[in-house]
N, C-alpha and C positions, 0 to 999 in steps of 0.2 A: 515534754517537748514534741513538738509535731511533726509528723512522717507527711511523705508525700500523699498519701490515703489521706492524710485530713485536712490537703489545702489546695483546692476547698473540697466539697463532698456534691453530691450531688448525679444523677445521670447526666445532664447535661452538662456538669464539670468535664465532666470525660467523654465527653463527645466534641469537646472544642478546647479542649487540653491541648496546650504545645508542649509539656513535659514529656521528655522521654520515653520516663520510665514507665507513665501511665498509657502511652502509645504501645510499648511493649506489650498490657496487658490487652489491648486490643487485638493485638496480632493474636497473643497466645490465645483468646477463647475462638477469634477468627481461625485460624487455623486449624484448632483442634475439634470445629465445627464438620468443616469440609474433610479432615482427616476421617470422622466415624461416616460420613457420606461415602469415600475412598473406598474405607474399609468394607463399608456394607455392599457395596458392590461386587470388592473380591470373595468375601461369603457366598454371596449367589453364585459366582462363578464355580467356588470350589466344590458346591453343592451341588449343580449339573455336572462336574464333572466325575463326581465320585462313583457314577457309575459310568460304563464304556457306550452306553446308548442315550440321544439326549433325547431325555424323556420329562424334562421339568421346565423350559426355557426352548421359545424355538428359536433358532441358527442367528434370524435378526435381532431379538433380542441379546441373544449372547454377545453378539458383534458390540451393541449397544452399550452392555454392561464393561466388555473390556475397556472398550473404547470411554466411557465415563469415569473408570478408579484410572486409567492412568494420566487423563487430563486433568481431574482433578489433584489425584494424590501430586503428581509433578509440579504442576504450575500452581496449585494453591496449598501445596504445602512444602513439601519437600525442598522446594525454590527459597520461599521467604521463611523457612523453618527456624534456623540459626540464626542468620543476620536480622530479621526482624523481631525476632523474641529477645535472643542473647543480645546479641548484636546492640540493638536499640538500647536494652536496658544497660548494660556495662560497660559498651566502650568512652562514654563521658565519663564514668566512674573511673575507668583503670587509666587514666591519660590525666586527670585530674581536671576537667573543665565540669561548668557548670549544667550545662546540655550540650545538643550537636551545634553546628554554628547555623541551620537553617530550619530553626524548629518548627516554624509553620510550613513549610515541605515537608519536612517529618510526619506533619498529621496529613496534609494534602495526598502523602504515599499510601495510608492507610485507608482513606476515601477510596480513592482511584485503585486500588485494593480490591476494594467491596463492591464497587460497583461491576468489573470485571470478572469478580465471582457473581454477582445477582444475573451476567447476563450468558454466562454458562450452566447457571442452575435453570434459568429459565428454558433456553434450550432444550434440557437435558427434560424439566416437568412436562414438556410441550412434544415429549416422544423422544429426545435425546439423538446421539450421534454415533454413527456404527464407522469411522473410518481410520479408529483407533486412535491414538494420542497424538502421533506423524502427522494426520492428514496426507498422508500420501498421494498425489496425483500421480495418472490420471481422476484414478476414483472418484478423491474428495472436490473434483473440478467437473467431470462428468457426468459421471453415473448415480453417484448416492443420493438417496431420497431423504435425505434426513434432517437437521437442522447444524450443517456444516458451517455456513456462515456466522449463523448466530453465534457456534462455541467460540469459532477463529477470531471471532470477533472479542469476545471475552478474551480469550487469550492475549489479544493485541492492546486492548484496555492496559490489562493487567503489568504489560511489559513496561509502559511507562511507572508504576511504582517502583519495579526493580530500579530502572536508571534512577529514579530522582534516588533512595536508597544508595543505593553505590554514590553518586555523586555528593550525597548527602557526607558520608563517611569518608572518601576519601579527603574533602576540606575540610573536616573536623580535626581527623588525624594531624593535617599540616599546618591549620591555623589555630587549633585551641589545647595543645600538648603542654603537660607542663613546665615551664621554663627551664626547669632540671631533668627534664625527659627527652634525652636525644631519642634517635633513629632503633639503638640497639641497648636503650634500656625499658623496651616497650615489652609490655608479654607478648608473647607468642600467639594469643589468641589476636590480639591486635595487626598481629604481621595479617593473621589469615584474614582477618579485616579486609584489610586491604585490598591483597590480592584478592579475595573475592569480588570486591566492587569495583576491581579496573575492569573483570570481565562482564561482570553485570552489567558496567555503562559502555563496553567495544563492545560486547557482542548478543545483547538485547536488542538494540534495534535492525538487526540482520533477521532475528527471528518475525518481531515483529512485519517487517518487507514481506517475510516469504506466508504468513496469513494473510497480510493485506493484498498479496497479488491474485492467491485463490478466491478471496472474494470479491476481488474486480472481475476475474474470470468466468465466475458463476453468474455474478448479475450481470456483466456487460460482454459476456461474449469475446472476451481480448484472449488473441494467441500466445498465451503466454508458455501454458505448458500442455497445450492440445497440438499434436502435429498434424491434423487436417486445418489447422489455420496459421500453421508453421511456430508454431511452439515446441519446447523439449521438455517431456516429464522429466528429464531426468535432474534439468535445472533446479526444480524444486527440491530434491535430496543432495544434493550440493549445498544449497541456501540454508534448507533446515536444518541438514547436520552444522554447518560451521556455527550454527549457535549451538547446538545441543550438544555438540561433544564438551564446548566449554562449559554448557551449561551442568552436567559432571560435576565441574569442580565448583561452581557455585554451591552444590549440593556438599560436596564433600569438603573440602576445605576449611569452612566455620568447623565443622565437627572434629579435626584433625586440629586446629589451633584449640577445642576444647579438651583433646585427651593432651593437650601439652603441659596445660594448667591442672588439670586432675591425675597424674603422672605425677608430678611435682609434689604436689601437694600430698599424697596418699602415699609417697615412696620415701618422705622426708630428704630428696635429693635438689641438689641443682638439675635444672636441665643440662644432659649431654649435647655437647652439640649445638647450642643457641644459632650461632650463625646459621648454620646447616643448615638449619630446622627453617630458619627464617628467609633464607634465599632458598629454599626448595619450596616455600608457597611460591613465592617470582615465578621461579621455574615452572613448576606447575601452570603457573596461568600462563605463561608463555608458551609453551609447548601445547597446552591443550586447546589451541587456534590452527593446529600443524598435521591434526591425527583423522579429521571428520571422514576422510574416504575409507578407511576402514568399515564402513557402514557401509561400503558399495562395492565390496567386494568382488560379490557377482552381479553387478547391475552391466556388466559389459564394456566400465572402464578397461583403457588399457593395462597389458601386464607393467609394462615400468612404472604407471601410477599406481596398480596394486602394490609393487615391491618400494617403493619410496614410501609408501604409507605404512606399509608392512615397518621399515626401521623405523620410522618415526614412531610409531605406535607402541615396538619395543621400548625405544627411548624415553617416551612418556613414564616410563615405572620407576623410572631410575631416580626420581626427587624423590618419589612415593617413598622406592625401597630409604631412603636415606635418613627418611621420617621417624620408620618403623624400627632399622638401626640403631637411632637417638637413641628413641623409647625404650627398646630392648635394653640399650647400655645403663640408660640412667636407673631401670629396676635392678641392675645384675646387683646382686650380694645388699640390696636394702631389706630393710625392716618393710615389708608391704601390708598396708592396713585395708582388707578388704570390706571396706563399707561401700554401700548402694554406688555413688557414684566411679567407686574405682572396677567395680565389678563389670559396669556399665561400659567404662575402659579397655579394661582386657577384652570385653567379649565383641566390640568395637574389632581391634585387632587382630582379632583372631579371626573372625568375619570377613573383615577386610583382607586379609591377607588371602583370601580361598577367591574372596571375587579379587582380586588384582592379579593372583596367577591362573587363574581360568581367563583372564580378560588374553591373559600373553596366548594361549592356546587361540584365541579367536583373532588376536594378530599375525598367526600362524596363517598365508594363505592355506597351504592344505587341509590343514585342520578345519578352518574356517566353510570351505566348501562342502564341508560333509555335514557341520552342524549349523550353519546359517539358516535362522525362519525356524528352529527347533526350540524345543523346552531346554536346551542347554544353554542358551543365549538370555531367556528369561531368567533363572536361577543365575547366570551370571549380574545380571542387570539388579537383581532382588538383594547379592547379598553385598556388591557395594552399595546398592538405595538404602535399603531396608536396613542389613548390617551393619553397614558405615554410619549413614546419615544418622538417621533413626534413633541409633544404638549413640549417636556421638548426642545428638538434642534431648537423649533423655537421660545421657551421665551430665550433662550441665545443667537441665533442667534442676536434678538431684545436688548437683552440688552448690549452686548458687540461689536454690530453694529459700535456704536461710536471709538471706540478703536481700532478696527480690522480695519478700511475704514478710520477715520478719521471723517466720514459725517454723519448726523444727518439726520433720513425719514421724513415722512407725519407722524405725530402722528395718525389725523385720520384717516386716509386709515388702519396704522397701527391695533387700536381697531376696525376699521369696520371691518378688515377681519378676528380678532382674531374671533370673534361677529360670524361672517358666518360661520368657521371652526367648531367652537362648536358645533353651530345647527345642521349642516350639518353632522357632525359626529356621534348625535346622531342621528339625523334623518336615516343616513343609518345603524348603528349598533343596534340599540335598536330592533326593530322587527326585529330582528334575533336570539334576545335572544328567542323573543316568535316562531319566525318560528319554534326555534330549538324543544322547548319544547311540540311542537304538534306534532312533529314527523318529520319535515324536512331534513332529508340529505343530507350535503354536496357533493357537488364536483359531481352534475348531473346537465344539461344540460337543462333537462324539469323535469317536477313535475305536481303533480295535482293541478286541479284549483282551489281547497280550500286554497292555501295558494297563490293565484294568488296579492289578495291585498298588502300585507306585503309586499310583494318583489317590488311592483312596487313603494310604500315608501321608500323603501331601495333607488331602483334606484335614484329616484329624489333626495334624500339625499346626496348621490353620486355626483351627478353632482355638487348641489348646493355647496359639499365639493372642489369640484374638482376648484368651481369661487373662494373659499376662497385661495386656494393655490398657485391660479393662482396673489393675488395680489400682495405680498409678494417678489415675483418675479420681479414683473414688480418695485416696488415703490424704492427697495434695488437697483437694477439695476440702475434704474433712482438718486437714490439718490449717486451715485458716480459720475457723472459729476457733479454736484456742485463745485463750485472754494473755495468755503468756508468750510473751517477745523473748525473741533469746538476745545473745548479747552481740556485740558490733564483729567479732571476729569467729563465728561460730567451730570451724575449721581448726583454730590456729594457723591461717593462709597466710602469705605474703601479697603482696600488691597494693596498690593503692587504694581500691576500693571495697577491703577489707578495714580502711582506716576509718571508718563512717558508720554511722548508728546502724541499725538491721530492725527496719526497712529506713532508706535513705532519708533526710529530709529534703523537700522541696526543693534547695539549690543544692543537694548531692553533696557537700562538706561543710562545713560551721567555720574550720579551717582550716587551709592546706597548711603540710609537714615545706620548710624552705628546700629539702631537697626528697629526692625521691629515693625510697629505698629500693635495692637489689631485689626484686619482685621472684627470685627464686634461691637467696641467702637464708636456706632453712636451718641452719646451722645456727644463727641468730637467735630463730623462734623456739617457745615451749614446744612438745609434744603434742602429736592431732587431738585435737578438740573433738566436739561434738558426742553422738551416742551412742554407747558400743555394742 
């Protein structure tokens, strides 16, 4: 019987493919292109930094180099990580439609994708861009010599994929669900759905503005945010942040509707807390339009705009914490099966949890003023990116592997590398929190020798993250030549799109069930499947 792989074959099947699922695999090698670009960047850095004198990388290169893993790793990957890999491939599956409802947008996304990554690469080959991932004015309106426009430009490309994306899913969701699938019988990864792509399609084109207005600035000389031609730098951190504090939970979100499904599944429980869980995505994307002046601490906003951002900002945690509650509840006193992707789970969590309560410390004005622009703020930034995101796209990658390819990995390569990422990840972010807190600043090149040690923890941490990523790669890779498909429900999962062959066929069902089952009534199902 034929899988979506065999209909038809061809390169230029999938280059003009309106299948979903074969869109997904676009994104995922797209993505994981620019990811080792990201990657290779932060290397270089850790590598001048590992000694206290920069003797490898001079000062404008370094700028260069920050300034290129964070543009990249953010906007072409971290961004469309989830929802354009996962996303794409499983939310027609678990809703029961046949694809999304506007499939040639679909691939139109992945174009307009690629094209705004070719025209950041090209920037970046052509000498690249030193003014950090922000573009912060005055600088990147100013003063910078470097090819600001061209990245801003890519960036601004790029943001039109998000919208159509978001737009894409939220009509999917509401015009092709199954007839027996209300509102609150949808998985939880589908809630995060959502809510992620009501932010993607409010608060993308704000970002995009605040590129397009630096590059009217730069070539046309408009006051927009130079005050000798009556412009406000400060308007530009205003604009950026109210995309980018949402843009957050775009990042996190998909990854938090993934530990909901691999929770469930790996703990043999219902989810606690459904509703909860599901109106605390809402929340989240509502409130994370409310928090952006937090970023501006000291930019010489007023104090009653500090202290209102201040509670808002606390109050942003509080769907968060409600999440992590569920979660906690639904594992208390189960049978926990620690395979690759639950491992990937917990260590999600536990990640998550150190960047959400360092985030409350930097909502602290006080606190905020002493480590603002420090290594404390990075390592906050890294372990919900990195920990969160990251750690949430590669316990799904791991668990809907089977489904998505058909093929079953090394279990233990699997947990060995979950096992190394960890360490690894704390190993290079944790002294940074203390770098930060003795007084470290970010995004310099050299420093003094008193903090010579940390940093070179850091490094080696780094690296050792860099073997764990590196296996994940090679084992998923390897595990598609295999001749052997496993079978349609690899897991013993619940949901709908556990009810389908593994890898899908071309219309995603042969035929639907008339109604839908309890997508977390594990009580129903055998014991977990798969390899032990």
């Amino acid at each position: 019987m034929k899988n979506y792989f065999d209909s038809p074959r061809g390169i230029l099947s999938w280059l003009i493919t309106t299948d979903h699922k074969k869109i997904a695999w676009l994104y995922l090698v797209s993505i994981t292109v620019f990811f080792l670009i990201g990657a290779f960047a932060a290397l270089l850095m850790r590598i001048e930094l590992f000694t206290a004198h920069g003797d490898i990388v001079s000062p404008d290169v370094y700028n260069r180099l920050f300034s290129i893993h964070g543009i990249v790793m953010i906007f072409f990957f971290l961004v469309p990580s989830i929802p354009s890999v996962l996303g794409n491939f499983l939310l027609p599956l678990m809703i029961g439609a046949k694809d999304l409802v506007y499939p040639r947008l679909n691939l139109m996304s992945w174009y307009v994708f690629m094209f705004g990554g070719l025209f950041t690469l090209w920037a970046t080959i052509d000498g690249g861009v030193d003014t950090g991932w922000t573009f912060y004015t005055p600088y990147s309106t100013m003063f910078s010599n470097s090819h600001v426009v061209l990245a801003a430009l890519g960036v601004f490309i790029t943001g039109f994929s998000s919208i159509m994306t978001g737009v894409n899913f939220i009509a999917t969701i509401h015009q092709l669900r199954h007839k027996d699938m209300n509102w609150f019988k949808m998985p939880l990864f589908v809630w995060a759905m959502y809510a992620t792509s009501v932010i993607m399609v409010l608060a993308t084109p704000v970002l995009a503005t605040a590129v397009l207005l630096i590059a009217l600035e730069r070539i046309f000389g408009l006051g927009i945010f130079d005050p000798a031609l009556g412009g406000d730098p400060l308007l530009f951190q205003h604009i950026f942040w109210f995309y980018s504090h949402p843009a957050v939970y775009i990042m996190i979100l998909p990854a938090m509707g993934v530990v909901s499904e691999v929770i469930s599944c790996f703990s043999r429980r219902r989810v606690f807390g459904y509703k909860f869980i599901a109106y605390s995505s809402l929340a989240i994307a509502l409130f994370g339009f409310l928090v952006w002046g937090h970023h501006m601490f000291v930019s010489g906003q007023s104090t009653f705009a500090n202290t209102i951002f201040s509670f808002l900002s606390f109050l942003v945690a509080v769907p968060s914490a409600v999440k992590v509650f569920s979660w906690t509840a639904t594992l208390y006193r189960a049978k926990i099966y620690l395979r690759t992707p639950m491992i990937y789970t917990l260590g999600f969590i536990s990640l998550f949890m150190v960047g959400g309560l360092t985030g409350l410390f930097l909502a602290s004005l006080a606190i905020d003023l002493h480590v603002h622009d420090t290594y404390f703020v990075v390592a906050h930034f890294h372990y919900i990116m990195v920990g969160g995101a990251v750690m949430g796209f590669l316990g799904g990658i791991h668990f809907w592997w089977p489904k998505i390819s058909g093929k079953s990995y090394n279990e233990k390569w699997g947990r060995f590398s979950a096992v190394i990422i960890i360490l690894g990840f704390n190993l290079t972010f944790f002294p940074q929190f203390i770098l930060g807190y003795l007084g470290m600043p970010r995004r310099y090149h050299s420093y003094p020798e008193v903090y010579e040690y940390l940093n070179q923890v850091s490094t080696v941490g780094l690296i050792l993250l860099g073997i764990g990523y590196f296996f994940p790669i090679v084992y998923l890779t390897v595990s598609l030549f295999d001749k052997k498909n496993v079978g349609p429900n690899y897991w013993n999962a619940a949901g709908l799109e556990w009810l389908t062959e593994s890898p899908p066929p071309h219309e995603n069902f042969h035929e639907l069930p008339a109604t839908v089952p309890d997508v977390y009534d594990y009580e129903r199902l055998p014991d977990l499947g798969g390899a032990s």
